[in-house]
N, C-alpha and C positions, 0 to 999 in steps of 0.2 A: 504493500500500500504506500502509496506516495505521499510525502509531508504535505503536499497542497489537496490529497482526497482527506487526508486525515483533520486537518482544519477547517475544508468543506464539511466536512461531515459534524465536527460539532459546533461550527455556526448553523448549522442547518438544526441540530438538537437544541443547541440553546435555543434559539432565536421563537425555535416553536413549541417553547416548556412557558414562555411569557406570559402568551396570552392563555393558555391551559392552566395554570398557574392562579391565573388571575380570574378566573373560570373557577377554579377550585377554593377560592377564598369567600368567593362570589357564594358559594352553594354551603359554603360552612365543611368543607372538606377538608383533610389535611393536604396539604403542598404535597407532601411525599408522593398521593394517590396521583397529584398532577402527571408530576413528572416520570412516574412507572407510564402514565396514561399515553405524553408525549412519545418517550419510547416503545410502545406499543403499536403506536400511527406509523414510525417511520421504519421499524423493524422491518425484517424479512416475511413478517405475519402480519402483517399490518398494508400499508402500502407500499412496503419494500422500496422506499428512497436509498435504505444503508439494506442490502439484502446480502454481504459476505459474511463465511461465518469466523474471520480472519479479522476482517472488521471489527465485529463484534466484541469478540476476545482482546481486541486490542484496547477498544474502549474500555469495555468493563476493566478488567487489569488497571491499567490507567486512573480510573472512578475509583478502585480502592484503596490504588496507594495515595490518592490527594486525601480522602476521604481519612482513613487512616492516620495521614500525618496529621491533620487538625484535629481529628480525636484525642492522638496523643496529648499532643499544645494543649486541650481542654480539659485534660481527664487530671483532677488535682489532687495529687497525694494526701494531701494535707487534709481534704476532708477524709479520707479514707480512714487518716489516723485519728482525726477528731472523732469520727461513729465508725472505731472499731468493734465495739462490739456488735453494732447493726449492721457491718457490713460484712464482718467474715462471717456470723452466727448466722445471723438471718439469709442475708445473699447466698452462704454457702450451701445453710439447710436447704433453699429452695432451687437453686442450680440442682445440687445433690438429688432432691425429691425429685422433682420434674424428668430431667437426667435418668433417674435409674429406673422411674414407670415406665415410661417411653421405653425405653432398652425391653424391659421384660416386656411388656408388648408386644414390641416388636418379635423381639428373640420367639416369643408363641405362636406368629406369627410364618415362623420359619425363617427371619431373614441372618444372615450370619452376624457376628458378635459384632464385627467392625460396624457394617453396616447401622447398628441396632443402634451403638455406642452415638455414631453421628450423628443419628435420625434423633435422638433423644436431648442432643447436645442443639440442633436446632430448634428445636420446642422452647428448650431451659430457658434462651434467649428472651428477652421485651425491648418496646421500642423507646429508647430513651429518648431520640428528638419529640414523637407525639404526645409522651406521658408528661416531661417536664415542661413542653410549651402548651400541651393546655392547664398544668398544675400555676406556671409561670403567669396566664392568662386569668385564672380563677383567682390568684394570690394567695394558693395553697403550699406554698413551696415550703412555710416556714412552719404548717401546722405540724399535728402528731402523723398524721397518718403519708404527708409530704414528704418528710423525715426517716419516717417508714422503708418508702416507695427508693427516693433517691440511693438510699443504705442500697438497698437491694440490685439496682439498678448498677451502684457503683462496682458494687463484685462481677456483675454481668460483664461493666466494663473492662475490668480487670482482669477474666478471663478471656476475651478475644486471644491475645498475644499464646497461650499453652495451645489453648483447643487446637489454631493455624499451626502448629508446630504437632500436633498429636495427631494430625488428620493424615499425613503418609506411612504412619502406623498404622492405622485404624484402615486402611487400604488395602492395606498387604498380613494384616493380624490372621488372619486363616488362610494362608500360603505359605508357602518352601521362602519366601524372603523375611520371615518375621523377625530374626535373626538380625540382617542386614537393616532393615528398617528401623530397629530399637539404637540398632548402633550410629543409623544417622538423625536418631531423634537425640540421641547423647551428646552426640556431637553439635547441633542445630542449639541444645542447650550451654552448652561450653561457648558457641558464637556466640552466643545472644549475650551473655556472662562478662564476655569480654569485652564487648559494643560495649555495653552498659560503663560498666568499669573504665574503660580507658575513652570511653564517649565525652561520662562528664567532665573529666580533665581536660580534654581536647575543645571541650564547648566552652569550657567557665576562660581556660588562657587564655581562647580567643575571645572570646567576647570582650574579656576584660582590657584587651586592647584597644578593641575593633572600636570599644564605646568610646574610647578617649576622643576620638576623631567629632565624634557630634554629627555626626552622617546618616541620618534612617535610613538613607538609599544602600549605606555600605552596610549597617545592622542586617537590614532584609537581606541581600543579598546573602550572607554569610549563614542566616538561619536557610534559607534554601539550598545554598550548599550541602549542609549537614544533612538536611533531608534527602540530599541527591546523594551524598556521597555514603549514609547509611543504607540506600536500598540497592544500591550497588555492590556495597561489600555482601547483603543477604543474598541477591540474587547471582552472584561468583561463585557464593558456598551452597547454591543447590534450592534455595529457599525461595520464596514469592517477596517481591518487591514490596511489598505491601505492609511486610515484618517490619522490615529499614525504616519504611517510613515513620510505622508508628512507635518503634520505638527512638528515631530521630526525635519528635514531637515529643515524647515523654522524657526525655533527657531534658531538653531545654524546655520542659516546664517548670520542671524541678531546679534549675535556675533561678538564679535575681532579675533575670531579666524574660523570666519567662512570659508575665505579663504584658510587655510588649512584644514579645515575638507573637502570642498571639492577637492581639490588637492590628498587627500589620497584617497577620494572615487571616484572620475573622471576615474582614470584606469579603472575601474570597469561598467562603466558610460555602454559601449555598451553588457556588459552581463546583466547590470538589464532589456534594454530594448529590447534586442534581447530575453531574455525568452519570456516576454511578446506577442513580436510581435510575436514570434513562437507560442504563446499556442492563437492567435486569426488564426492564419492560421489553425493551428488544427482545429479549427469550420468552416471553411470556407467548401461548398459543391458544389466542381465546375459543377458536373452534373446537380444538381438542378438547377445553376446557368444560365447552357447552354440552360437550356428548355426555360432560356426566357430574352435571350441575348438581343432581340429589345427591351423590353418596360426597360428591364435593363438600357441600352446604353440612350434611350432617357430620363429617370430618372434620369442621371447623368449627360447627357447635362442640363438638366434644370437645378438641383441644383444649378451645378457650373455659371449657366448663371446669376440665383437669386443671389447668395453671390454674384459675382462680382459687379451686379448693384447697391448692397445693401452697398457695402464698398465705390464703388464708389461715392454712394448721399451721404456716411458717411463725407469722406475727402471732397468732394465739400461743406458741409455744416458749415466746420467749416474754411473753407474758404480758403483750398487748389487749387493749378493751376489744371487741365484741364491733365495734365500731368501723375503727383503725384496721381491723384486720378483713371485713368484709369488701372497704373501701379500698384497701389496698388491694386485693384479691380481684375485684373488678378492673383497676385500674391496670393492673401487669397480666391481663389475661391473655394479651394478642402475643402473633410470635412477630419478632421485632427486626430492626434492618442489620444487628449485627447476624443474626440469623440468615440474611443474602449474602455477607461475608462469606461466613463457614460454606454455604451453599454453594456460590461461586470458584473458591477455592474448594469444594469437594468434587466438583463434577467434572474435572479434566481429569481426576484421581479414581473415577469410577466407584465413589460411593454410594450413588443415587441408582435404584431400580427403572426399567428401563417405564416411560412414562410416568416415575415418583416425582420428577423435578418439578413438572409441568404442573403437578397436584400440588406443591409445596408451595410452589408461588402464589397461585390461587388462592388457596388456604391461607397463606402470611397477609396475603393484600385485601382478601374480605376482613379478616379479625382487627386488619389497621382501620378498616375504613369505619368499622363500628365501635374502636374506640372512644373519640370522643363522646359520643351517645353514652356509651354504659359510663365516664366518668361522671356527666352529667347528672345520670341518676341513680350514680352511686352513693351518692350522701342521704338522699331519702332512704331508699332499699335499707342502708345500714341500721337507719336508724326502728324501721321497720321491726327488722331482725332483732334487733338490740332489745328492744321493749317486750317480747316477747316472754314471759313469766320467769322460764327457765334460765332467762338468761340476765334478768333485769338485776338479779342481786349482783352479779358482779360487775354490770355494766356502770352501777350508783353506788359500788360499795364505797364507804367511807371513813376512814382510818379516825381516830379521834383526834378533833380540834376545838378542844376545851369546852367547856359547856355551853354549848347551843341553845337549850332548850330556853333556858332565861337571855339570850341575847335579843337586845334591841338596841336600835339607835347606832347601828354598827357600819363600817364600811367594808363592802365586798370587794375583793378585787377578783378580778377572774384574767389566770396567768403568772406565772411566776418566771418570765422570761428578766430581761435587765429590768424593764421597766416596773413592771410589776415588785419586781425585788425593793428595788429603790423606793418604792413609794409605801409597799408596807413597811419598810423599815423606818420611816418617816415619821408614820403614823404609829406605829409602837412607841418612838422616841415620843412624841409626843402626848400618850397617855390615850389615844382614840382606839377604842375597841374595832378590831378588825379583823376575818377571816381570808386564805385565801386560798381559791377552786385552782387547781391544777390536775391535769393528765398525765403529765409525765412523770415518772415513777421516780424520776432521777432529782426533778425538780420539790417533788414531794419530798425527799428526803433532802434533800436542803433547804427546805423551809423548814423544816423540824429541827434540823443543825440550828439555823438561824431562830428557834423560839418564837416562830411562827405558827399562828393557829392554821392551820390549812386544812382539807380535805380533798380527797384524792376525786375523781368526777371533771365531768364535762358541763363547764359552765354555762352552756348553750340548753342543760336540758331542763325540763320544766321539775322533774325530781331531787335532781341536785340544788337549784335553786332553792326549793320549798324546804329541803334540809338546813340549806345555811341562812335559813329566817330571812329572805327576801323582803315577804308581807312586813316587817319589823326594822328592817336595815333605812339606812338615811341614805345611805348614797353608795351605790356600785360601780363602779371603775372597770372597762373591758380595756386589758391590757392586751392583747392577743395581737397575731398577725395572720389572721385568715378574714379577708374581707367578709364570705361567705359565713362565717363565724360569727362576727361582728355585726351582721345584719339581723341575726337567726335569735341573738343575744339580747340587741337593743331590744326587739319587738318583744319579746317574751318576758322582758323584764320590766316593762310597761304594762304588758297584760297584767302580769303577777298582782304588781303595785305600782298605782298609777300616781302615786307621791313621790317615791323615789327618784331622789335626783339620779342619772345617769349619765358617767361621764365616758366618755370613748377614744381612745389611741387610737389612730390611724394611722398609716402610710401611704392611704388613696385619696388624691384630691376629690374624684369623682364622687366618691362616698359622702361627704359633709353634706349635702343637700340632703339624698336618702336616708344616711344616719339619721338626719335630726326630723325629717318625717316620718321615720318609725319611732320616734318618741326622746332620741338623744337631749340632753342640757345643753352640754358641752359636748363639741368634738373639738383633739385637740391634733392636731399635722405635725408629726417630727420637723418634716423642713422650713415650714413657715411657724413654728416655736425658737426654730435656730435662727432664720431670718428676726425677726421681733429683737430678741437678746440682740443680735448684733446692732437693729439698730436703735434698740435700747443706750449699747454701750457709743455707738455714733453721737449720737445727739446729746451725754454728756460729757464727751470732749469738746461742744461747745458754751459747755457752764448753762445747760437750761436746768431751770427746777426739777430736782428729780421728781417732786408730786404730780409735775407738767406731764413729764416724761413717759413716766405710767398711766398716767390718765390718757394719753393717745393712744400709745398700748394698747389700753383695756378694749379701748374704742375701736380697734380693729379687728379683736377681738369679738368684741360684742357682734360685729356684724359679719361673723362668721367668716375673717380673715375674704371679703367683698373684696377690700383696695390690691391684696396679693395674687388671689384669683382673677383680674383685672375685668371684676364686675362692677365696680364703684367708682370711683374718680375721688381724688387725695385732697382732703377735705383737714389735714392735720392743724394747719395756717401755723407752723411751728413760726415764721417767720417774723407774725404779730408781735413775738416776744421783747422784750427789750431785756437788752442782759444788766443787770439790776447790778453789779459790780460788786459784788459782796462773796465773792467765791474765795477769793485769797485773803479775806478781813476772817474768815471761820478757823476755830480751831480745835482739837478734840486733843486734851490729853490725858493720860491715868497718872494718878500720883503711885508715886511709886516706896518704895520701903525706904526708911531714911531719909525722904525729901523734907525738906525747909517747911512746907505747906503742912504736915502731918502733925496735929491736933490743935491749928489753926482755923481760921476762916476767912471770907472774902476782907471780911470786915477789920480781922485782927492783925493781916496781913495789909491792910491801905492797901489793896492791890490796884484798884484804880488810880491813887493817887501816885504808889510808886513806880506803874508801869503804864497807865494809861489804854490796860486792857481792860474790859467790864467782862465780869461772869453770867452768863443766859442763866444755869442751869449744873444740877450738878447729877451724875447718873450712878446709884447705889443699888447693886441686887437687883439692874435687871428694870429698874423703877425710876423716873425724871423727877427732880426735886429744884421744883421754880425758887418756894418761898423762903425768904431767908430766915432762921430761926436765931435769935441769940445764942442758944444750946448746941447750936451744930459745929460740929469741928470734920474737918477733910482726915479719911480715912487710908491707908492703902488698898489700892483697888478702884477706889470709887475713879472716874472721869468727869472731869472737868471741861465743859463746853464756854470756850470766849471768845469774844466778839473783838477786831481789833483790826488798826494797819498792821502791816508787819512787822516794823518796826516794834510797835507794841509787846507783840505778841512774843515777838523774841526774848522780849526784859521778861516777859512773864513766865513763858516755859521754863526756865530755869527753877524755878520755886517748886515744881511739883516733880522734881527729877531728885534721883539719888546723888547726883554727882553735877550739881549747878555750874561747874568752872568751865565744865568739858562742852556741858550743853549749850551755855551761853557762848562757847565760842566756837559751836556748831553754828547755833542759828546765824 
């Protein structure tokens, strides 16, 4: 094939993934169905625009080592290690689970062990692009059952790299070469070993050069090298280009500068896998397909039936709610696009039954297409389930958080993420009776570390509520980060008790309207609370009254942060002000142990007379003391507020200081 059919050919795939694409956003589809769709039109089964099978293979190839290396760039260690335990327990149980059904199926089935092994290893698989961008879209990502999903999804990721390296065993596992093939999976493992190994030293030298220059043209270029010159060293030793890449991309994520290598290649992000996905529609053979649409269709109701079940006993075993594990179970039910990976690279390997491939793509690309839908109504469904008798005690079970029964007048928070933490710890200090609903078992037990009342529950549900005396609470706090959450929360907590104030964290602009029409007080914006502060602290570097200061504040506040949303028009008139010149005449000091001032007074000291400062005010325990008493004498501790030029003020400071010589010749 020649470089100018090769460029024809995927201007001719891009160019008609655009409008298909945009087609598929149109209809509420995922993108991925697009683009398998485009490459379905111009395939050799389709209208045969690209109809070599030379072509083909060259593209696909191609699709998965881009695809691959931005995987890698993306796939972040760090969370892996953050939810280790969710990612190797949970991910591994459910790989594992999924994995060995599949197999014994198969294997009953009659088909041989390699075979079985694969077929099982494609199931195991879910689609990370579909899951976390409708998770991403809901504003799920941060709940329990987000957190769940993601765990699980990351081991998926993390297996790609063995499985691609296990599959020319799993080839040859029931033949006279089984021998040979283990030796060059040993071997395939020692490369990989060594990449690794001698990769990041070779990434981090260079880079740490390459940066001094200030070049992103020369940055980029040098991360593309490594990706080039990693699939090259795998594909010399026998292996698929595809390895190199990703683990190119994984080398330099784990870098300092990994965040920008992928930032340069992210633009790029939906042409590595739009190739890809287009040169797997190109094999797709809908006629073939159609001959046997029922046992299709019931094939892919199963599967999805198995992963679901199979995720589901995953999170129930490691001792998730009822909830969390239904929802998750729905949400990882399809088989996913590292599954056309293993696929792609299985079928030049002759692991696929002759017509199985043609079933498998079908099957993967209905179960993607009905994804979104079963996310959709997998938060009802859960909760369905959850409520259910048998299952409701431990859906609401609730560890003790002091005595409930007599609480009133209390504040709920629901969540115990940062914010939530920070604000009952507030309100502890402060002597305000407060409970607080968390879900996660982890966070539960550090609210009990912290001597915090808490209960264990889903603060969205009407039984947990009526537990922690809602009908009796002053005010509830939704601290959470599921927008869906937070809506599900306001409204029911307004039902409950239509007195309680209810306040709301968000991170969704969109939300403040609807929040406060299901019943919110207050909603309050991470970003536009940070904006406020800052220009809180703006406007007293130009000496306005701080009472001034906050009262605009408040005011923008009140109207539902209108001027930041840029629904209102800037009505502050800071400008009216007149700077009153009294900001450097103020002064606050504490007397200190041993000062001059100590068991004196204004009066016994002439401080007026001999420094020409006047006393407003004097501050003891916390308490302003205007009137001057003949009995009062200046304590240590107490603060002293005076009014004065500077001058003034200078002669005075010294009197209430331990050591007047040094101060006086400070000021």
């Amino acid at each position: 094939m020649s470089e100018v059919g090769l460029l024809g050919e995927l201007l001719l795939l891009v160019g008609l993934s655009i409008p298909i694409v945009a087609l598929a956003h149109r209809v509420g589809a995922p993108p991925l169905i697009g683009l398998i769709a485009a490459g379905l039109i111009v395939g050799p089964h389709g209208f045969g625009l690209i109809d070599g099978a030379e072509e083909v293979e060259a593209l696909s190839e191609l699709g998965v080592a881009l695809l691959l290396f931005a995987i890698g760039l993306e796939l972040s260690l760090s969370h892996v290690r953050r939810w280790a335990r969710g990612v190797f327990l949970g991910g591994g149980l459910q790989v594992g689970a999924t994995l060995g059904v599949v197999a014994a199926a198969a294997l009953a089935l009659g088909l041989p062990f390699g075979q079985a092994v694969f077929y099982g290893a494609l199931v195991a698989m879910s689609s990370t692009a579909i899951v976390t961008r409708a998770y991403a879209d809901r504003g799920d990502l941060d709940t329990r059952h987000g957190r769940s999903v993601i765990s699980i999804l990351l081991f998926q990721d993390l297996c790609i790299l063995p499985l691609m390296l296990l599959l020319p065993l799993l080839a040859r596992i029931d033949g006279p070469q089984l021998a040979a093939a283990a030796a060059e999976l040993a071997r395939g493992l020692a490369i990989m070993v060594a990449l690794v190994a001698g990769g990041q030293f070779v990434v981090r030298w260079t880079l740490d050069r390459v940066v001094l220059f200030r070049d992103r043209d020369l940055f980029t270029l040098c991360v593309g090298f490594f990706g080039l010159a990693a699939a090259l060293i795998t594909s010399a030793a026998g292996f698929s280009i595809a390895i190199g890449a990703f683990i190119a991309g994984l080398i330099i994520s784990e870098s300092e500068y990994g965040l920008q290598a992928l930032s340069d290649v992210l633009p790029f992000r939906a042409l590595f896998s739009g190739i890809f996905f287009m040169s797997v529609g190109m094999l797709l053979d809908i006629p073939a397909v159609l001959a046997q649409l029922g046992p299709l269709l019931a094939l892919t109701a199963g599967l999805m039936l198995l992963k679901a079940l199979l995720v589901l006993g995953t999170v129930l075993a490691l001792g998730g709610l009822w909830t969390t594990a239904v929802v998750s179970g729905l949400s990882l039910a399809q088989v996913g696009e590292f599954s056309f990976l293993l696929a792609a690279a299985g079928l030049p390997l002759g692991l696929f039954r002759e017509g199985d491939y043609q079933f498998f793509l079908s099957a993967a690309v209905l179960s993607m297409v009905a994804t979104p839908t079963m996310i959709q109504l997998a938060r009802p469904f859960a909760q369905r389930v959850a409520a259910r008798p048998g299952l409701a005690r431990r859906r609401s079970a609730a560890p003790e958080a002091g005595n409930l029964v007599e609480r009133a007048g209390h504040t709920i928070v629901v969540g115990y993420g940062l914010a939530g933490r920070y604000l009952a710890r507030v309100l502890q200090a402060a002597g305000i009776a407060c409970v607080v609903v968390e879900q996660n078992p982890e966070l539960v037990a550090r609210a009990r570390e912290d001597g915090i009342a808490v209960v264990f529950g889903d603060g969205t549900q009407h039984a947990v509520l009526e537990h922690v005396r809602l009908r009796k609470a002053r005010v509830i706090v939704f601290a959470i980060s599921s927008a869906t959450d937070e809506r599900r929360g306001v409204a029911l907590a307004r039902e409950i008790n239509p007195a309680v104030r209810i306040v709301v964290r968000t991170r969704y602009i969109l939300a403040i309207d609807e929040l406060r029409k299901l019943g919110a007080n207050d909603v309050v914006v991470e970003e536009f609370e940070a904006s406020l502060e800052l220009f809180a602290l703006a406007l007293g570097s130009y000496e306005i009254p701080i009472n001034r200061i906050w009262r605009e504040v408040e005011s923008v506040r009140n109207e539902h942060y209108a001027l930041l949303r840029g629904k209102g028009g800037p009505d502050l008139r800071l400008d009216t002000l007149q700077h009153l010149g009294i900001h450097d005449a103020l002064e606050l000091v504490e007397v200190e142990e041993g000062a001059l001032a100590i068991g004196g007074s204004a009066t016994t000291l002439e401080l007026r007379r001999r420094t020409g400062a006047v006393q407003v005010a004097v501050v003891r325990d916390g308490q302003p003391i205007y009137r001057r008493s003949p009995d009062f004498r200046y304590r240590a501790g107490d603060t002293v507020v005076l009014v004065g030029d500077p001058d003034c003020l200078g002669h005075a400071l010294p009197l209430f200081r331990a050591d007047p010589i040094s101060s006086s010749t400070d000021a």
